[in-house]
Legacy VTK file of the C-alpha trace (Angstrom):
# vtk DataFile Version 3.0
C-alpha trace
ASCII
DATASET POLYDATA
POINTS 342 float
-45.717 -1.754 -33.555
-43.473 -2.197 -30.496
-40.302 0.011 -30.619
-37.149 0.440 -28.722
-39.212 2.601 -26.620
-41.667 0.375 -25.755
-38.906 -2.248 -24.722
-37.480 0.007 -22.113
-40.354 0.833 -20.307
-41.386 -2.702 -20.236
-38.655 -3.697 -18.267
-40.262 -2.359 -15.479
-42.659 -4.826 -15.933
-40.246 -7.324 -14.187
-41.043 -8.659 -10.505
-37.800 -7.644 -8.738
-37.199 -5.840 -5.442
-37.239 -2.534 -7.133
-37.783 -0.733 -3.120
-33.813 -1.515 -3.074
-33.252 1.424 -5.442
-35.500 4.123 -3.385
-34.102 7.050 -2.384
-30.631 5.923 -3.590
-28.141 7.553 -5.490
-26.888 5.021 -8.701
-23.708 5.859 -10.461
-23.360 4.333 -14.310
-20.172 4.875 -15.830
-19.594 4.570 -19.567
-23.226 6.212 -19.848
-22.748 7.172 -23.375
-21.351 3.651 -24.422
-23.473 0.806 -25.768
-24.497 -0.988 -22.817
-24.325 1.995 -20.415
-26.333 4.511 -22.896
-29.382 1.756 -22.391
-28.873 1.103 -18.488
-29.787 5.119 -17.780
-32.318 5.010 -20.257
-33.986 2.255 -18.675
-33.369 4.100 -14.999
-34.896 7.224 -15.952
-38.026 5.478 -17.627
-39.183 3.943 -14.306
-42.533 5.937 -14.263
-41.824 5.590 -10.062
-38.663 7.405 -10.024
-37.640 7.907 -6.609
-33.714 8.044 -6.977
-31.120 9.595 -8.484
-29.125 8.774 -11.193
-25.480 10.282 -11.708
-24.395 9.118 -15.584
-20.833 9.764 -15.980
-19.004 9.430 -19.675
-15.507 11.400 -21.034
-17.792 13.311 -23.635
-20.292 16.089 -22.716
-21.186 16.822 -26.082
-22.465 13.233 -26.828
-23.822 13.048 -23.496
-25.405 16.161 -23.893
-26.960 14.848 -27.216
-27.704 11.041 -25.725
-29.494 12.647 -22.615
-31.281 16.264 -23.380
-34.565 15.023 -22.192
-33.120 14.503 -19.050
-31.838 17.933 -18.780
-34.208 19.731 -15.980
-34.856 16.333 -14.581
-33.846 16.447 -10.534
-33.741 12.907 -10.828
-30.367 12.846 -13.491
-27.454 14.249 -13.116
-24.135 14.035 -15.707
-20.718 14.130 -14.360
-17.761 14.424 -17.094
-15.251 11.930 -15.710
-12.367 9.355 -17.421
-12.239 6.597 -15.109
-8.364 6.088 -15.642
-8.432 8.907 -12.997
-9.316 9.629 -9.294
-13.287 10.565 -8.764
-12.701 14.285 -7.017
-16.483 14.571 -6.127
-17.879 14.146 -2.884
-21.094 11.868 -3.247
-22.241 8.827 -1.667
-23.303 6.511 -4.688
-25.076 3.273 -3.219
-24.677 1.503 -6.111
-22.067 1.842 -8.826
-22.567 0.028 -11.962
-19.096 0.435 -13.584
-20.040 -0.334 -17.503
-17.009 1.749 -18.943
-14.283 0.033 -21.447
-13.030 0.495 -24.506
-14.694 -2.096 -26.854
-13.963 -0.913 -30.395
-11.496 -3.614 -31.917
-9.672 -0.439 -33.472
-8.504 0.558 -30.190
-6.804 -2.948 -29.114
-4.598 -2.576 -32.608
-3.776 1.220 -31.710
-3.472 1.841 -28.070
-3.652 -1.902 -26.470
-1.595 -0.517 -23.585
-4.292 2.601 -22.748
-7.048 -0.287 -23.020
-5.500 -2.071 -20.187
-4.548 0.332 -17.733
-8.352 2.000 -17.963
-9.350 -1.366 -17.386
-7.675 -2.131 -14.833
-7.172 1.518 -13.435
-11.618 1.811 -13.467
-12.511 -0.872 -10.912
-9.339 0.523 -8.872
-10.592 4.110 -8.891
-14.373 3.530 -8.648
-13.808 0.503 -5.908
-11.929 2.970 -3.404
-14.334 5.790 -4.028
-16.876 3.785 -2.933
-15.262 1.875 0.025
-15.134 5.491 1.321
-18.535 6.121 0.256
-20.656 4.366 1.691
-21.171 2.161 -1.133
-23.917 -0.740 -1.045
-22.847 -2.975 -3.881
-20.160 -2.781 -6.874
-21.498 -3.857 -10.411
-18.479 -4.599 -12.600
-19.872 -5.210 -16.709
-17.068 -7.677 -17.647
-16.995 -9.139 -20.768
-17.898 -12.986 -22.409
-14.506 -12.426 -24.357
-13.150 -13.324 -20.659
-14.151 -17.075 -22.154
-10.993 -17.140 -24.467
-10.664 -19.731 -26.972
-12.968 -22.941 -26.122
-13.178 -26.457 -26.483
-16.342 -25.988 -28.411
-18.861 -26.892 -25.285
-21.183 -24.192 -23.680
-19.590 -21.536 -21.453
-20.616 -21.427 -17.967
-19.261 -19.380 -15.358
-17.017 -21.637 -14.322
-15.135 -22.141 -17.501
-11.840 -20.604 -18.437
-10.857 -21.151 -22.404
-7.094 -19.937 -23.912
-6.339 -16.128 -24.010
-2.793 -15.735 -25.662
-1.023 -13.549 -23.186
1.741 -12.436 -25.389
-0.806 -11.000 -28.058
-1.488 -7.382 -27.837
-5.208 -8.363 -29.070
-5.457 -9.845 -25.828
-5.459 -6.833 -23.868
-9.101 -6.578 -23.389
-9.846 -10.170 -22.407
-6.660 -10.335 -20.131
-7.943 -7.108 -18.629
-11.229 -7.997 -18.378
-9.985 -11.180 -16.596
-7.439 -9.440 -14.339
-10.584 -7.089 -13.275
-12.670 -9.860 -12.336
-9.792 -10.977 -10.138
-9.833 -7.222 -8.618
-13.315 -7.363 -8.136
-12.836 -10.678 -5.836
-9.925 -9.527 -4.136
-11.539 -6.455 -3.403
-14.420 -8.183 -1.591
-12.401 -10.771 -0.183
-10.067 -8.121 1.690
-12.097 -5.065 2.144
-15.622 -6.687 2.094
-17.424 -5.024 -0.870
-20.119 -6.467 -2.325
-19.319 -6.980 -5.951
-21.127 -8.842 -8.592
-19.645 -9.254 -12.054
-21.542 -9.510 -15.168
-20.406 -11.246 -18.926
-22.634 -9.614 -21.526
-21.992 -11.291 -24.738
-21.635 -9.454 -28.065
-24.544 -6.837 -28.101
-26.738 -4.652 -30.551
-28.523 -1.621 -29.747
-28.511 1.949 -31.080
-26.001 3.821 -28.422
-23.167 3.141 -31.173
-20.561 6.137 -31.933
-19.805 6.724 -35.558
-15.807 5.478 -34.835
-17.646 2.101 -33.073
-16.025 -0.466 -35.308
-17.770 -3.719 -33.794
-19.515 -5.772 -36.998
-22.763 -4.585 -36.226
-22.630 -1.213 -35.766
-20.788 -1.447 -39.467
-23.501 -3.588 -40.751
-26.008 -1.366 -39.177
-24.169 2.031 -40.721
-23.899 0.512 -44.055
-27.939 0.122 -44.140
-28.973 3.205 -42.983
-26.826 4.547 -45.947
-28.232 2.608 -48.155
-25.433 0.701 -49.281
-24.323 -3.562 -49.452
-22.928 -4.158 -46.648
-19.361 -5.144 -46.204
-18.269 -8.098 -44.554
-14.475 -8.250 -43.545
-13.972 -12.062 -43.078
-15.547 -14.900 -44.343
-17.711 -14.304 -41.104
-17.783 -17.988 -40.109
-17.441 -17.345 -35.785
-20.443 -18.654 -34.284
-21.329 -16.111 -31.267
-24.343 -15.149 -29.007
-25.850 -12.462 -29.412
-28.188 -9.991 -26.767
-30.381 -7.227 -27.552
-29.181 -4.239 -25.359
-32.934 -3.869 -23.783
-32.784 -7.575 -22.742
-28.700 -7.063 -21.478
-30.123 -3.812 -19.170
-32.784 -6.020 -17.756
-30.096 -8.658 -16.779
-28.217 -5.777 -15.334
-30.842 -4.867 -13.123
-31.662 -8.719 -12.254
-28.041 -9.130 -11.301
-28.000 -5.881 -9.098
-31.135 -6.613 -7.210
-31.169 -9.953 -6.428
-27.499 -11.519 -7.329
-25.457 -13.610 -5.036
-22.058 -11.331 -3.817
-19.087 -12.715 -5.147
-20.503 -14.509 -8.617
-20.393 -13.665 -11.749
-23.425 -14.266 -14.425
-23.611 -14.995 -18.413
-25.684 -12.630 -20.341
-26.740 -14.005 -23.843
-30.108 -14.878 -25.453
-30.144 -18.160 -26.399
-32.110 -17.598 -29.182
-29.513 -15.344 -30.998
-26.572 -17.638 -31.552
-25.674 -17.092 -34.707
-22.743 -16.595 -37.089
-21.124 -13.025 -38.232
-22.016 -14.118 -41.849
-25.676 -15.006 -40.431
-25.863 -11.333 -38.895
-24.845 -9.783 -42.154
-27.636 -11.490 -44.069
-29.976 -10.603 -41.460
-29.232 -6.771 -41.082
-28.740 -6.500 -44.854
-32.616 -8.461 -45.568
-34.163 -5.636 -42.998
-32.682 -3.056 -45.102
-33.043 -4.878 -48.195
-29.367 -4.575 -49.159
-26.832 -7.186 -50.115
-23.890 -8.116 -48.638
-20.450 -8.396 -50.309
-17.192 -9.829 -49.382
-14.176 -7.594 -49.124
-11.867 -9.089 -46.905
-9.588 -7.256 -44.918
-5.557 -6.011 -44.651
-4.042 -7.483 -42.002
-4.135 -4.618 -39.800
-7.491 -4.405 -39.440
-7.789 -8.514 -39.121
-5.427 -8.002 -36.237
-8.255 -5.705 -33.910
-11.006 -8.879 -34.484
-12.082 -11.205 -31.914
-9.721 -14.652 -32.718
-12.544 -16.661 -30.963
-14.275 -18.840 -33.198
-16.944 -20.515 -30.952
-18.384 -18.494 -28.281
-22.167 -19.367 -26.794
-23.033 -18.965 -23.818
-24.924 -20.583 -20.727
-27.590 -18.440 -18.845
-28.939 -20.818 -16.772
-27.707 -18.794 -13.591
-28.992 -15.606 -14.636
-32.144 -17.292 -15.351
-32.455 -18.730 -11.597
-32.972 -15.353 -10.666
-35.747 -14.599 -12.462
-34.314 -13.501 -15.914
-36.462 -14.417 -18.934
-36.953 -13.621 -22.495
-39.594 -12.969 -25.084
-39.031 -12.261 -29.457
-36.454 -13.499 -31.512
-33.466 -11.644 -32.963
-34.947 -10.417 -36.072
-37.389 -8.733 -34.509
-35.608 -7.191 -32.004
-32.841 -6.096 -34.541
-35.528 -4.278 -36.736
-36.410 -2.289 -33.621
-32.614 -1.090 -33.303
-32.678 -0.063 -37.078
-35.283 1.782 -36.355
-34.285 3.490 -33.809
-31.031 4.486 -35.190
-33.098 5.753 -38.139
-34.574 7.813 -36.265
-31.499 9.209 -34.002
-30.206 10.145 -37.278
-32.976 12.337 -38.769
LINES 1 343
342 0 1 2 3 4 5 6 7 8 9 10 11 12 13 14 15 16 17 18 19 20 21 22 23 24 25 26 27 28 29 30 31 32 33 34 35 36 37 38 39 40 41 42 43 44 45 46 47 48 49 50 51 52 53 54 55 56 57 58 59 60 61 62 63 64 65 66 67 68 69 70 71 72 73 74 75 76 77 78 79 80 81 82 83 84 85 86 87 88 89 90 91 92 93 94 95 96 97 98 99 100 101 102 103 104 105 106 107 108 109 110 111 112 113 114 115 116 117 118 119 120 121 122 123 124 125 126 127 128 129 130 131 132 133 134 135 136 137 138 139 140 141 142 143 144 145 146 147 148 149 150 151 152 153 154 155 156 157 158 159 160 161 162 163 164 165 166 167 168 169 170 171 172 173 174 175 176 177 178 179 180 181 182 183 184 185 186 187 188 189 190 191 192 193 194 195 196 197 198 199 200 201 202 203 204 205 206 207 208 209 210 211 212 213 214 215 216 217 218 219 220 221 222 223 224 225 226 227 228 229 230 231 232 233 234 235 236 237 238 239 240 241 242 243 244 245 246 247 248 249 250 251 252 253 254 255 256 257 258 259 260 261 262 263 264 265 266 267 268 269 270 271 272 273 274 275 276 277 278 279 280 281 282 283 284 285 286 287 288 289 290 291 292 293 294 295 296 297 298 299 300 301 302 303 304 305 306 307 308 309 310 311 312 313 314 315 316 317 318 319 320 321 322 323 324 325 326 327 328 329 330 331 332 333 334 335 336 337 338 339 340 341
């Protein structure tokens, strides 16, 4: 059977100018986050590895735990670094991939304030490191929740949907936004080559045990062996993206995206609603799910949005494709966690 695994090394099956990445050194921030956790993975599995990759997170012990194969690898190094503050290293990184943010809803009800300035304070740090470091290009991982509120049609790139600005809950999608805008200005003044990336909401096993995003719940209440527990009546329709097929966008977007755009990541395949993802996580681990809906503290950390799909036809023009459908690739997650937490 085909695992998590056998995903990442696939994605070097892909036809892209992978000579771009010789002999380079590749910065990923937020390494021991979701998205990022995946994207070094993936780097390190290239059986060609000619490069060097320099994964930088706030926590060595989970790094240390996420990335002991790597250990005596010449090809990895870790660097312990909060992107709020100045990079005091001296390395010339060709390519950054800045995938670092605070996601957890938790965090925009507690410290809304922290989420925006590391936001915002990230692409500031990271952009003038590399403007004085020789840097090639800039990948900035924004987010889909950049979208707002919509009209109910498809989002392309070019669509901007209602963000209440006076909300504290706003402060990741208004600093997401206000990145983006950093990003441009950025190239548009200093001449860096940026490209921006919108992942959608995303599944994959490089969740923390504090990660309070509806699937790692639904994923943690499984692996207990309990119902799981659904917070709302779960009726926001969303995309969805396997992390393996998010990393492979990643890479697309590095290696052969226009400077200056930004790109949709979703898998069309995997729009679903939260009560749809419940039934489906709870049916792999044959549990039930139960209501239990939430104080309204905790309601205040969700995602207001209650139509988000996305369109990928851009990504797709440069080569991006998928194979599977969600179930599938879900089960694979599962089982990965299962085994991370033997």
């Amino acid at each position: 059977m085909i695992s998590y695994i056998d995903d990442i090394r696939n994605v070097w099956k892909n036809t892209l100018p992978w000579e771009k990445l010789s002999g380079k050194n590749i910065l990923v921030t937020g390494a021991t986050g979701l998205i990022g956790g995946c994207l070094v993975e993936t780097l390190m599995a290239n059986p060609s590895v000619d490069y060097v990759v320099y994964a930088s997170g706030r926590n060595e012990e989970r790094a240390k735990k996420c990335f002991s194969q790597y250990r005596n690898d010449c090809h990895f190094n870790f660097i312990k670094y909060d992107t709020t503050q100045v990079l005091e290293i001296d390395v010339p990184f060709d390519f950054i991939i800045h995938a670092a943010s605070g996601a957890a809803p938790a965090e925009f009800v507690k410290h809304p304030v922290e989420v925006m300035k590391a936001n915002l304070s990230g692409v500031i740090n990271l952009i003038e490191y590399g403007i004085n470091h020789q840097l090639t290009r800039f990948l900035y991982v924004s987010s889909g929740e950049v979208y707002g509120e919509g009209d109910g049609r498809v989002f392309t790139e070019e669509y901007s949907g209602y963000v209440d600005s006076t909300s504290s809950r706003s402060c990741y999608p208004s600093s997401k936004r206000a990145s983006e805008t950093l990003c441009a200005s950025y190239a548009a003044e200093y001449g860096v080559d940026v490209v921006i990336a919108r992942p959608c909401h995303t599944y994959g096993p490089h969740y923390t045990e504090t990660d309070n995003r509806v699937y790692a719940q639904f994923i943690r209440n499984v692996l207990r062996n309990e119902d799981i527990v659904m917070k709302s009546s779960g009726e926001q329709f969303r995309s969805w993206c396997y992390v393996v097929d998010c990393v492979s966008a990643l890479l697309h977007i590095l290696l052969k995206g226009e400077k200056g755009q930004a790109y949709n990541i979703a898998d069309a395949n995997s729009n679903v609603t939260i009560k749809q993802l419940a039934e489906m996580i709870a049916d792999i681990g044959k549990q039930r799910v139960v209501m239990d809906i939430s104080a309204d503290v905790e309601k205040s950390g969700f995602n207001p949005v209650s139509k988000s799909v996305f369109d990928t036809h851009k990504l797709e023009n440069l080569g991006w494709h998928l194979e599977g459908n969600m179930t599938t690739k879900m089960k694979r997650v599962i089982d990965e966690c299962r085994k991370r937490s033997i």
